[in-house]
C-alpha positions as CSV (number, residue, x, y, z in Angstrom):
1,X,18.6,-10.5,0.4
2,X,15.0,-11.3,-0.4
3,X,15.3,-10.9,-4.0
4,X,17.9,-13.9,-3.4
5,X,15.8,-16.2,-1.3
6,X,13.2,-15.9,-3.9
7,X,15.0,-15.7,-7.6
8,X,13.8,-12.1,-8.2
9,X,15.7,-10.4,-10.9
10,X,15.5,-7.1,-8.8
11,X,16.5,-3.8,-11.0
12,X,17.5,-0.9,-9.5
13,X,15.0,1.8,-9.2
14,X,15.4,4.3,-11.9
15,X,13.5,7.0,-10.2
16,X,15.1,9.5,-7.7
17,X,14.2,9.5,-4.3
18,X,12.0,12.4,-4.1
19,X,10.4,10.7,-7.2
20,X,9.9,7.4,-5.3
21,X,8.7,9.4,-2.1
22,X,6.1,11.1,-4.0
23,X,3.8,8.0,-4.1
24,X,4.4,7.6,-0.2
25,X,3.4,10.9,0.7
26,X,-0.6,12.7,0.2
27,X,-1.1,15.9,0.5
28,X,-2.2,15.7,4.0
29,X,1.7,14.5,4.8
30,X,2.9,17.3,2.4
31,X,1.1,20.3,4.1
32,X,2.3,19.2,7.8
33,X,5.8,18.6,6.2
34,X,6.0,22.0,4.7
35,X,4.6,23.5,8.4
36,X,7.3,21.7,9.9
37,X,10.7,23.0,7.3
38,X,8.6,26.8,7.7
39,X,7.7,27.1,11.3
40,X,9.6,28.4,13.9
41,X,10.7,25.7,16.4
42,X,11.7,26.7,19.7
43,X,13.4,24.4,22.5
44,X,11.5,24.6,26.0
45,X,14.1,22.6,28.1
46,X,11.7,20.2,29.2
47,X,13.1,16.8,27.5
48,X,16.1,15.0,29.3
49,X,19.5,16.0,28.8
50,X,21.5,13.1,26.0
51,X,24.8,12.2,26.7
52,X,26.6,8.9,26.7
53,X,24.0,7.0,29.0
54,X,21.2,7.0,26.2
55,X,23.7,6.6,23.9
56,X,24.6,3.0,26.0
57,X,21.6,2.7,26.4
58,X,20.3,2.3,22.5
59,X,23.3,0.2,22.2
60,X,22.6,-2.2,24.9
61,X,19.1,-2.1,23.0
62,X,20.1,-3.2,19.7
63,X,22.6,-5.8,21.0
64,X,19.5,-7.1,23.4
65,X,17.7,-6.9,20.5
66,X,20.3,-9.1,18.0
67,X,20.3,-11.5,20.7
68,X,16.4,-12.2,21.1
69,X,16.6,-13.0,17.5
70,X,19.4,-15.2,17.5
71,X,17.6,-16.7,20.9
72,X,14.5,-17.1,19.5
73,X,13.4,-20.8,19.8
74,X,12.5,-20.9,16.2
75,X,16.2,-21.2,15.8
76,X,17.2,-23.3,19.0
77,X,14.2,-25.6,19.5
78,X,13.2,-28.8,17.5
79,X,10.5,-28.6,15.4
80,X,8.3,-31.6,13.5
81,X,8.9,-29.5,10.5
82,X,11.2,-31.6,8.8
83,X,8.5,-34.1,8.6
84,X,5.4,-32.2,8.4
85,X,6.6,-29.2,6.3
86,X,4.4,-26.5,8.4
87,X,5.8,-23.2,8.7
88,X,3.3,-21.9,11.6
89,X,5.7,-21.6,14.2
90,X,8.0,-19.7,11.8
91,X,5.4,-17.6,10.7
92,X,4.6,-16.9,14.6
93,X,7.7,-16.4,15.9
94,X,8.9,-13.8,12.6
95,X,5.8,-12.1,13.2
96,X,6.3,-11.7,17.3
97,X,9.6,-10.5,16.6
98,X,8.9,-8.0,14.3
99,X,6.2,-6.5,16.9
100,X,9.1,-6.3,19.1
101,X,11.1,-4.5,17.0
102,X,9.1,-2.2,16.3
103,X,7.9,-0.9,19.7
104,X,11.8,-0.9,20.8
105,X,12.5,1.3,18.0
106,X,9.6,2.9,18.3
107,X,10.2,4.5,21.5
108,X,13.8,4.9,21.1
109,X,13.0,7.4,18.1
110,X,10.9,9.2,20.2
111,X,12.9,9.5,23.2
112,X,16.1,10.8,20.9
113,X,13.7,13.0,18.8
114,X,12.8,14.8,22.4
115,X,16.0,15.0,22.9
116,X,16.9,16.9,19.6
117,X,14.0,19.4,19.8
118,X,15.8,21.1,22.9
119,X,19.0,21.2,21.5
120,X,18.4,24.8,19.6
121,X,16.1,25.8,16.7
122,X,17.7,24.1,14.0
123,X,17.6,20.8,15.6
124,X,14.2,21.3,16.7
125,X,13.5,21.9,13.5
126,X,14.7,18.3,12.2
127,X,12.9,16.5,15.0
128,X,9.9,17.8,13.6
129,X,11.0,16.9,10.1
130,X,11.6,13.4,11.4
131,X,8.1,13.4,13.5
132,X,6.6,14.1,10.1
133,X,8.2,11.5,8.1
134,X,7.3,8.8,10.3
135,X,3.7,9.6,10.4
136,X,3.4,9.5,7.1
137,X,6.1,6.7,6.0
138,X,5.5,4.0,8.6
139,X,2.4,2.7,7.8
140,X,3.5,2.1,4.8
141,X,7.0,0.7,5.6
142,X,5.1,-1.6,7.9
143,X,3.1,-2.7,5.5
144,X,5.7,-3.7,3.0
145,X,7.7,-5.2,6.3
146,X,4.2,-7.2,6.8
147,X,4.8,-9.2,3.6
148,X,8.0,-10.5,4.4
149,X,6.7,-13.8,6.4
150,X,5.0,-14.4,3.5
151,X,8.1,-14.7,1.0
152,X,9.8,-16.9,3.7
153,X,7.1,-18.9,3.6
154,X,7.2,-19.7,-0.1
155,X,11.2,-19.8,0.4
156,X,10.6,-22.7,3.2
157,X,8.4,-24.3,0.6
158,X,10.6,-24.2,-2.2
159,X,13.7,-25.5,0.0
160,X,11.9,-28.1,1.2
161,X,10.7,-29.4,-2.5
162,X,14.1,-29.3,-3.5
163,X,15.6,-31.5,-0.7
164,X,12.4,-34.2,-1.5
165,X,13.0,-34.3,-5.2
166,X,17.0,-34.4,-4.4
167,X,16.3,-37.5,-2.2
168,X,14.0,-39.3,-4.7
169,X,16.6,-38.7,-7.4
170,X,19.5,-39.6,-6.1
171,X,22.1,-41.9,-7.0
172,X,21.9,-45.6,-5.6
173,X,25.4,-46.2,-6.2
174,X,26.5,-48.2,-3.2
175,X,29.5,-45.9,-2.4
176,X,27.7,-43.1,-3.6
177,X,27.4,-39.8,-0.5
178,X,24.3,-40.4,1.5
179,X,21.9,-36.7,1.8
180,X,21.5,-35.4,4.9
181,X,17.3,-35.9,5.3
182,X,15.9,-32.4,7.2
183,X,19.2,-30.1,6.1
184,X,17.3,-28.0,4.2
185,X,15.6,-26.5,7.5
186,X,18.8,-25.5,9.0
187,X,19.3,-24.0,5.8
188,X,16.3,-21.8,5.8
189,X,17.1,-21.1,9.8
190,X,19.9,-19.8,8.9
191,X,18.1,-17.4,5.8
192,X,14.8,-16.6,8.8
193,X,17.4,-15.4,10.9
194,X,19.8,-13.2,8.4
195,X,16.6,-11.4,7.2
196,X,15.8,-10.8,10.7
197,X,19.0,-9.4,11.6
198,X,18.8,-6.6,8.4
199,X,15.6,-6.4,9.5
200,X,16.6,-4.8,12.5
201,X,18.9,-3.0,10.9
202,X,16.6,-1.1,8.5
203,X,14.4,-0.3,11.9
204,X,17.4,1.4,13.6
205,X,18.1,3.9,10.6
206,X,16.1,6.2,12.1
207,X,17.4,5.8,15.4
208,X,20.5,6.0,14.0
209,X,20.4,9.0,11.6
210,X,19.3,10.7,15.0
211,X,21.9,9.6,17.3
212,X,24.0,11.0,14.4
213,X,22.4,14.8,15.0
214,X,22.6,14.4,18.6
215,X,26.0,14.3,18.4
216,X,27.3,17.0,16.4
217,X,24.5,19.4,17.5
């Protein structure tokens, strides 16, 4: 979706993911991931019990989540932006939202990862596999997941040049269509919020892929 908004001829990655994860992860990450696949994990009892309620209850998160988004008043308040071309609010409200994904997600994973580690040894196991990999993968997936206000930014730019120069050039044929003036911010309103939305998908993966062991351990 980003490679679309900004023209990127995107090729698939011809490394394999262990290649790929082997610039993501020091040696530092390596040691406490190979502790974590060789230790001995054993479940103490102490974490809550999962069943459908947290189950409902990440649902009810995400869909709360979806709805901020599509809430948000960068998307349902007027803005001088047509006129002024200043993406600050955009930039502000992106950036807020993010933030709010990631502390929902945040402590969903490590409520559900609790969870897992008293299921039996082998799930423990895995929840400290998964402890592990976000220690040593988020701050880098936040940093790449930092940029993206940026490449809207230069997306909202390039929309509104488009729509100036489409103005200036067109057509004064009297019974020639009339532009719409300002349509190219619904346009990127539209393209804000669809990279918020798989935004929020990515951030659930995790939560997901652990939901998924929850249920078949």
């Amino acid at each position: 979706m980003l490679a679309r908004l900004t023209d990127v001829d995107v090729a698939p990655s011809k490394q394999s993911l262990s290649d790929r994860l082997s610039h993501w992860l020091d040696w530092t990450h390596a040691v406490a991931l190979s502790t974590a696949l060789d230790g001995t994990h054993a479940p103490d009892g102490s974490a809550p019990h999962f069943g459908s309620a947290e189950e409902d209850e990440c649902a009810r998160t995400r869909s709360s989540l979806a709805l901020s988004i599509a809430g948000d008043r960068a998307f349902t308040e007027e803005t001088d932006a047509r006129e002024t071309g200043d993406y600050t609010l955009f930039r502000q409200r992106y950036l807020a939202l993010q933030r709010k994904m990631l502390a929902t997600t945040g402590h969903l994973r490590g409520r559900l990862r609790d969870m897992l580690a008293q299921k039996n040894a082998e799930m423990a196991q895995l929840a400290a596999v998964d402890a592990v990999m976000e220690r040593a993968l988020s701050p880098r997936e936040q940093m790449l997941l930092a940029t993206v206000p940026g490449v809207l930014g230069e997306h909202f730019e390039r929309l509104r040049e488009t729509e100036r120069k489409t103005l200036a050039d067109a057509p004064a044929e009297e019974n020639a269509p009339a532009a719409t003036p300002g349509a190219w911010l619904d346009v990127f309103r539209r393209d804000m919020q669809s990279v918020l939305l798989a935004e929020l998908d990515v951030r659930f993966q995790p939560v997901e892929g652990l939901l998924a062991a929850l249920r078949t351990s």
